[in-house]
C-alpha positions in Angstrom: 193.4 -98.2 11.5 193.3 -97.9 7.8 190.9 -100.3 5.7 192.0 -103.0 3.9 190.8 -102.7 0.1 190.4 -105.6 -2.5 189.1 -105.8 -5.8 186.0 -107.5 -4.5 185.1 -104.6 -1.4 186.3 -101.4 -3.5 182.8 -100.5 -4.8 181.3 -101.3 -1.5 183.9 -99.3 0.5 184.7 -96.8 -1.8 182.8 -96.0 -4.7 179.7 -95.9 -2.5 180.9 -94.0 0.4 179.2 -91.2 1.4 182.2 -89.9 2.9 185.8 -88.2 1.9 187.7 -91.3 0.5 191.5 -92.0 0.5 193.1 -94.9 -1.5 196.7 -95.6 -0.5 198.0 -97.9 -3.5 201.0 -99.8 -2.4 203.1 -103.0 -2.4 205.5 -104.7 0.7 208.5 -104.5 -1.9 207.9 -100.6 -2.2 210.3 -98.2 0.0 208.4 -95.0 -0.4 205.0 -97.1 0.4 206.7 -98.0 4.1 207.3 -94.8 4.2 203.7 -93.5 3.4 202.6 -96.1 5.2 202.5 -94.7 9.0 200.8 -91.4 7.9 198.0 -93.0 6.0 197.2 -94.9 9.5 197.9 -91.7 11.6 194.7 -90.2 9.5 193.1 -93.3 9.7 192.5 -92.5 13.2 192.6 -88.6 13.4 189.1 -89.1 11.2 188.2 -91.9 11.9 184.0 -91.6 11.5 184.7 -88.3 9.4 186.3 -89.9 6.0 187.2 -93.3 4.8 191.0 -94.1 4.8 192.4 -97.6 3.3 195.0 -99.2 1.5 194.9 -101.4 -1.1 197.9 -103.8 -2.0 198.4 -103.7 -5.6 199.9 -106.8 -5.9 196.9 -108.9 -4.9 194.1 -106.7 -6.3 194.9 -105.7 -10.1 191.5 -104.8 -11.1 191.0 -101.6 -9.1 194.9 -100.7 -9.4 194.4 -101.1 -13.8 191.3 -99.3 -13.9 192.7 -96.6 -12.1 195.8 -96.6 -14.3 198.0 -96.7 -11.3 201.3 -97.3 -12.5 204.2 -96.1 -9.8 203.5 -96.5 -6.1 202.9 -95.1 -3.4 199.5 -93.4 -5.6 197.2 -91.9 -3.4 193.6 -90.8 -4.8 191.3 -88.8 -2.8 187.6 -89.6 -4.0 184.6 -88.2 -3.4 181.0 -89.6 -4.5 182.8 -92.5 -6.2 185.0 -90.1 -8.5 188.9 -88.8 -8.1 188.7 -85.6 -7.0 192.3 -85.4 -6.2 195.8 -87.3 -6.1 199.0 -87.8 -4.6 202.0 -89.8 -6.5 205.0 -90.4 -4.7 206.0 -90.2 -0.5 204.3 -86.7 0.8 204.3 -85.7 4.1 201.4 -86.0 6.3 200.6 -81.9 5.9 200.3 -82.2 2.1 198.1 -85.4 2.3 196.2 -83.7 5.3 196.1 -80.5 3.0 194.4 -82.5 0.2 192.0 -84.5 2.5 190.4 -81.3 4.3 189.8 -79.6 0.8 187.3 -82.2 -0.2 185.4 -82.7 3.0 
């Protein structure tokens, strides 16, 4: 199951992480994110112990979503020792997100 992100565990879960990271910025109002929504928790548990998979609800954590400049949703960044290494804007399918995941573990 994907991690929940907030504001207050993002540098704990995230920017520490020793691991492959992947932020899925979303909102209940978006379409697209309820569509992303289901793959981001399929590879939740395909690598689960191998990379860090969470979402974080924009509407109730601003910080992180503002200092990333995220400003249309679904964004997913892939991080990797705390920085983006990679990103996704908009619905993608689970092979292009897959795709991007495995290049930076």
């Amino acid at each position: 199951m994907a991690l929940e992100l907030t504001d207050a565990n993002f540098a704990e879960n995230v920017l520490k992480s020793d691991k492959p990271v992947i932020v899925d910025f979303w909102a209940v109002w978006c379409g697209p994110c309820r569509m992303v929504g289901p793959v981001v928790e399929e590879l939740a548990n395909d690598y689960a112990g191998k990379a860090v998979i969470g979402k974080l609800d924009v509407d109730n954590n601003p910080e992180v979503a503002q200092k990333y400049g995220i400003r249309n949703i679904p964004t997913i960044l892939f991080m990797k020792n705390g920085e983006v290494v990679d990103k996704q804007v908009g619905a993608a399918s689970k092979d292009v997100l897959e795709g991007k995941l495995k290049a930076i573990m």
